[in-house]
N, C-alpha and C positions, 0 to 999 in steps of 0.2 A: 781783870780788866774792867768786868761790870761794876765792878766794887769803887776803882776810881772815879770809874764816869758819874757813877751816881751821888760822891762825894764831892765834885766837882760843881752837880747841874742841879742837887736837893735846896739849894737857897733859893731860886730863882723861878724853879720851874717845880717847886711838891704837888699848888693845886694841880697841878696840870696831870701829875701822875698818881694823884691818887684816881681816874677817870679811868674807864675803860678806853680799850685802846681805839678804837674807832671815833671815839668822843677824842680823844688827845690827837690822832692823827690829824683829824678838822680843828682843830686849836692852833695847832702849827703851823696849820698850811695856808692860815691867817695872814694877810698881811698886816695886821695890826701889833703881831708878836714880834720879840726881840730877833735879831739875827745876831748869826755869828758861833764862834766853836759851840757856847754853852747849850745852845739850842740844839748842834748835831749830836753833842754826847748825850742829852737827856734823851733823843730819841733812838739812838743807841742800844743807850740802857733800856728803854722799855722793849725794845727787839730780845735784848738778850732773859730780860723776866719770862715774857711770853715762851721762849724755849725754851727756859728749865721749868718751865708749871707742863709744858706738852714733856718732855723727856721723866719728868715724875712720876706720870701717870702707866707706865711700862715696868713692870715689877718683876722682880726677880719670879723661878721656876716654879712650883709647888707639886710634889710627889707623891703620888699613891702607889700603895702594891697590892693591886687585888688578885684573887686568885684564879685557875684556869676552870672552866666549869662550874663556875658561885658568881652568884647575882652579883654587881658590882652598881652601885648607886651612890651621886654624887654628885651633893645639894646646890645649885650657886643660889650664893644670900643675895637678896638685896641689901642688907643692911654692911653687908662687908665690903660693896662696890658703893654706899654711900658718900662713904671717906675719900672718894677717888677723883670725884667731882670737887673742881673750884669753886668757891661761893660767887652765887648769879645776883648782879644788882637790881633785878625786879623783883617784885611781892610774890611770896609764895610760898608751899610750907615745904621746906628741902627735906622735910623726913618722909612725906610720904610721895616723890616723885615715880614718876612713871617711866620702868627702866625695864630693858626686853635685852634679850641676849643672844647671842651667836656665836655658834659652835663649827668650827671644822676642822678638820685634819691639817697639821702645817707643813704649806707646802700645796694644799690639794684645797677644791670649793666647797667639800662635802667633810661629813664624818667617818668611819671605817663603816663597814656590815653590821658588825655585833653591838656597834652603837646607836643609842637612842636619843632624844631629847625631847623633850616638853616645858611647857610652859603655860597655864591655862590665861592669866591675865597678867599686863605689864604691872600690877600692883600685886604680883602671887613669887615667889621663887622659882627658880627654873632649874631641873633633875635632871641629870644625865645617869642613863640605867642602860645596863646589858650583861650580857654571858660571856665573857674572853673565850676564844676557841685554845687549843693548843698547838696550835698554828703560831702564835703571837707570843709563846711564852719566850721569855730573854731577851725581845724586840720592844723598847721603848715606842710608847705613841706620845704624841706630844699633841694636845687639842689647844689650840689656839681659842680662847673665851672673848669674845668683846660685849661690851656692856654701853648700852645708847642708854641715854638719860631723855626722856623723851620731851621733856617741859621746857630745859638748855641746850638739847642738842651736841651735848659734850660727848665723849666717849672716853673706856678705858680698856685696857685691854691687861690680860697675862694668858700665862702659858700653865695648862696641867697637865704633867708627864707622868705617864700611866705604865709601870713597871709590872709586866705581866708578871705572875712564877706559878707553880706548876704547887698543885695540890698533895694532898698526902695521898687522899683515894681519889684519882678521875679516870671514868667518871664514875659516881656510883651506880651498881649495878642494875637498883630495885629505882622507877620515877614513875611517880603518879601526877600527872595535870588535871587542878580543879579548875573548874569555870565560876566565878564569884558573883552571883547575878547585882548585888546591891552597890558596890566600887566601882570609881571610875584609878585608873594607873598612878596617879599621882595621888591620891585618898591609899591606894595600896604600896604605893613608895616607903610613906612614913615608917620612919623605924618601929614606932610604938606599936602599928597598927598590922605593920609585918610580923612582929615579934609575935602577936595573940595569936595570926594564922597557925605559925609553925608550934607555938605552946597548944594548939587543941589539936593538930595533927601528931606532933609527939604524943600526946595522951593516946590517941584513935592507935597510934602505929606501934608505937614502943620501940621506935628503934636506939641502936647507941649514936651512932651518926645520923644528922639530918642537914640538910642542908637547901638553901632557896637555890635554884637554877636559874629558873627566869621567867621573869613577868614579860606577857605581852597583852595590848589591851585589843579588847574584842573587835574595835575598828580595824583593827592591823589584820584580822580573820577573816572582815567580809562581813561583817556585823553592820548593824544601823543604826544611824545618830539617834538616840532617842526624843522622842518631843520630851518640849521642857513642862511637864507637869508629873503632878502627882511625885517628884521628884527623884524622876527614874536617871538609873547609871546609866552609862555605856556597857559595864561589864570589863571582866581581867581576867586572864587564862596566867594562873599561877603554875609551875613547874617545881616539884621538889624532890630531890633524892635522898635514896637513906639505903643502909647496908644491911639491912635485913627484909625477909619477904615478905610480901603484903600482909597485912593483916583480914582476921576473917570481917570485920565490920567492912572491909573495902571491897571484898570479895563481894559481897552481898549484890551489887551491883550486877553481876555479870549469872543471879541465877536466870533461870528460863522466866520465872513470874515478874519478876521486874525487867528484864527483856520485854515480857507483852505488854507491859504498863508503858514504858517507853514508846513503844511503835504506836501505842495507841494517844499517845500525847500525856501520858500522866504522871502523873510525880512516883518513882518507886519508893519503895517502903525501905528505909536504912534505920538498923537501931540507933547507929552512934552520929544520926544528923542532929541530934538534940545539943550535941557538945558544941556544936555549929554555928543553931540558929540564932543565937542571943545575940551573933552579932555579924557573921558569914553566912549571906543563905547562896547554897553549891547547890546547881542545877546536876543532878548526881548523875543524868543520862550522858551529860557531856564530859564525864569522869576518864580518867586514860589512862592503865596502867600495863608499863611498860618492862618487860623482860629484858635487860642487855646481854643477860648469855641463852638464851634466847633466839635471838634477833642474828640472821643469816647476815655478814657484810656480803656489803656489794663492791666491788672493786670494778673501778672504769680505768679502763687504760686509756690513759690523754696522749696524741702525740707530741714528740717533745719540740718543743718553740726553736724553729727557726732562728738566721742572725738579722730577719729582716731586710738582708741587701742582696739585690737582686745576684745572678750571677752574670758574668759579664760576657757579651755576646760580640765586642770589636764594635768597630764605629756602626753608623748607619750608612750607606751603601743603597742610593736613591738610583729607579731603574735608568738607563741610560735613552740617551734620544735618537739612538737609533732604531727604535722599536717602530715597526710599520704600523703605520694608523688601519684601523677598521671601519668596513661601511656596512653602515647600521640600514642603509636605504630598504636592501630585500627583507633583512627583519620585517621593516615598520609596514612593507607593504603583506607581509604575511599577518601582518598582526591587525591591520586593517581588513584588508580585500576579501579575507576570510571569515571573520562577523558582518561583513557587508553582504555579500553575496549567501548567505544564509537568510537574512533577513529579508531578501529581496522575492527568494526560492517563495517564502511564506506567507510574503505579502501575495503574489498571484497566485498562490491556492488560494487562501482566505477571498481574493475578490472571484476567482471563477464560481468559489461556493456559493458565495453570496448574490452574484449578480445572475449568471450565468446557468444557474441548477434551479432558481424558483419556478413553480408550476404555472401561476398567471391565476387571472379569474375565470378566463374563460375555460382553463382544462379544468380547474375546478369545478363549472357548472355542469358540465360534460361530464363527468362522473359522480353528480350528486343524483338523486334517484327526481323524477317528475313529481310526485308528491310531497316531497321534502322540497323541493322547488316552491312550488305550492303555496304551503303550509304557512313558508315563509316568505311569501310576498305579503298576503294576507294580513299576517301580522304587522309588516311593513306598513299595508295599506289603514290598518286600524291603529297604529301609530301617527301616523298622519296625517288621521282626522281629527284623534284627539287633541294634537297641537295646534289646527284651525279652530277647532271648536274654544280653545282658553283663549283664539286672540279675539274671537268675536262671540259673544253668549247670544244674537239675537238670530242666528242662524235656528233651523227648525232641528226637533230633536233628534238624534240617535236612530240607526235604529234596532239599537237594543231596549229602545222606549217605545216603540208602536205598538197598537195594538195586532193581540195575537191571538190564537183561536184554542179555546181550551178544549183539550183531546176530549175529554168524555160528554161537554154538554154540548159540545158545536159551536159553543156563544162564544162573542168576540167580548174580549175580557180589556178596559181601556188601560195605559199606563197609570202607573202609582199615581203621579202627578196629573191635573187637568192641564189643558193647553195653555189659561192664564195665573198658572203657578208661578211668583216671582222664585227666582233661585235663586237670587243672589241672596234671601235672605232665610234659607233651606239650614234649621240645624245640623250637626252631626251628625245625631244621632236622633233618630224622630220617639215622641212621647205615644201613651196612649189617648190625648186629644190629638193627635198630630194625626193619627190613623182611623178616625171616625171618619172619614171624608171617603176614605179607601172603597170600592167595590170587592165585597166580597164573593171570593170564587163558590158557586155552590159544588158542594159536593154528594157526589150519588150514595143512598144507602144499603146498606150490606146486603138485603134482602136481594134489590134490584141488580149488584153485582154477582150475586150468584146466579142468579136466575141468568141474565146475558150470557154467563158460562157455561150454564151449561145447554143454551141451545147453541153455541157455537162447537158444541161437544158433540153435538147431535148431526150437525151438518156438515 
């Protein structure tokens, strides 16, 4: 049917369709264009192109069969989802477009457990990697891929159905996990670069069987983004089994002197690191070798699932209205009347204590002693001179400033200051000219105080 319309509408209407479609729909919806049949079939026709370029882009299944307990890793190209994309009429270079990818379960918005994804930049590939359990074997997974072309905004999608089966040995019995300090999971993805790991671990191990279990990267552990210099990893915690027992270079690990080099933060001593470092350097502390006959199972008893639906208990059956009302009144007055009358109890003790029990001034004076009376009037009364004396300075002085009679000569000794001493401009603190002015007290000497003593001895 596209086929006629367009043999029909191609004389008439080609520039129009060689346009994109948005450009052609504003062409037509011109009134300056032709009407009539030839215009609806050309537009028709470009309805019906537009769906078989969208129905193209959905491709048939694509199959894997990886095994139960083996690394399972599974590249999406960019250059394979290239072809997938229509060519876009603006400038730009369609080889190297910016295209990111999305992965989930069909059917579900996520992937299973044992699957992984990454993706570092929309100009890198994007890896799907995990362990198949043996839970999943004989159970197709079908992962729904879609591919954004980030420059056109196009999308593409297919389906890869992932056909578990069951290994010859799982799992194996002997698994050691290294820590990689120098890789990040997708630098450790690469076949080439997996392939060297397990070539220097078969050397180190000797076994007949080897096999990757599974990579996880050191983020997934709890690990820390590294800063971007010096051009440090993230780190990958590699998994691998093999059917024979550890070897003694692996052993090394686990004696007591690399034990204390550990604990003390340092690198232990392993002969066979040297096969390693030329291009793996393995933090040997965080080494882990695993025993499976060995290793006690643990068995959890789950109880078994329910159908979900309730059991059925007859209609619902609302109380009827014969039921006698309740009055809540003597409640609310117990619920009241009884914090009230508490508080009430509390308020006239608290006020007889306080108003009712004070002593007064006057029983206070009555049992203060008359000299403690006294003592402190006194104080009172030289308190209260001092503050007449700061409001007015021409009053006469003190009289802690008069003159007074010195004990041993009789003579009347005047105050420090003369009577026309200004004070108000009196230092702090007085100098040695300050005190020339002073009358010196005489004092008797020794000869003369003994002699006074001893006729006072005498008499």
């Amino acid at each position: 049917m596209c086929l006629e319309l367009y043999v029909r509408g191609q004389e008439q209407f080609k520039p129009l369709l060689s346009l994109p479609l948005w450009h052609f729909i504003a062409q037509i919806s011109s009134p300056c264009t032709h009407a009539g049949n030839v215009l609806l079939t050309s537009v028709v026709f470009k309805m019906c192109v537009s769906v078989v370029t969208i129905l193209s882009r959905s491709h048939a299944d694509r199959n894997v069969y990886p095994s139960a307990g083996v690394l399972f890793v599974h590249v999406l190209e960019r250059e394979y989802f290239k072809g997938e994309f229509p060519p876009y009429p603006k400038a730009g270079d369609p080889s190297n477009d910016p295209i990111t990818f999305n992965t989930n379960l069909k059917g579900y918005p996520d992937r299973p457990g044992w699957l992984r994804y990454i993706q570092r930049t929309p100009h890198s590939d994007g890896v799907l990697y995990g362990s198949p359990t043996a839970e999943h074997i004989g159970k197709p997974t079908v992962i729904e891929i879609t591919a954004y072309n980030r420059r056109t905004f196009e999308t593409a999608r297919h389906n890869l159905v992932i056909n578990i089966k069951a290994a010859e040995e799982f799992p194996l019995p002997y698994q050691a996990e290294f820590y990689i300090k120098n890789m990040n999971v997708e630098e450790m993805l690469a076949s080439e670069v997996l392939g060297d790991f397990l070539g220097a671990v078969k050397n180190v191990w000797q076994p007949e069987r080897l096999n990757a279990i599974n990579i996880t990267s050191a983020l997934d552990r709890g690990g820390r983004v590294p800063l971007p210099i010096n051009n440090l990893k993230e780190g990958v915690y590699v998994m691998v089994g093999a059917d024979v027992p550890f070897s003694s270079c692996l052993r090394e690990v686990e004696s007591p002197h690399n034990q204390l080099r550990c604990s003390q933060e340092m690198e232990p001593v392993i002969s066979c690191d040297k096969k390693f470092r030329a291009q793996f350097h393995i933090d040997w502390c965080k080494i882990s070798l695993v025993d499976i006959n060995k290793v006690v199972p643990v068995y959890v008893t789950r109880p078994e699932p329910g159908t979900g639906i309730l059991p059925e208990f007859g209609e619902y059956k609302p109380p009827s209205e014969s039921l006698k009302s309740r009055d809540y009144f003597s409640d609310f007055l117990v619920t009241l009347a009884v914090p009230s009358a508490v508080a009430l109890v509390l308020f006239f003790i608290l006020g007889y204590t306080m108003c009712c029990r004070r002593e007064g001034v006057e029983k206070r004076n009555m049992q203060t002693p008359d000299i403690q009376l006294v003592h402190h009037s006194s104080i009172q009364k030289s308190t209260k001179e001092l503050r007449s004396m700061s409001k007015n300075r021409e009053i006469s002085w003190p009289l802690s400033t008069l003159p007074v009679f010195n004990p041993v000569s009789g003579e009347v000794v005047p105050p420090i200051h003369p009577d026309n001493y200004e004070t108000t401009s009196m230092p702090l603190m007085q100098t040695q000219a300050n005190l020339q002015n002073q009358i010196t007290i005489p004092q008797q000497r020794p000869s003369e105080l003994i002699q006074e003593r001893v006729s006072g001895d005498y008499f």
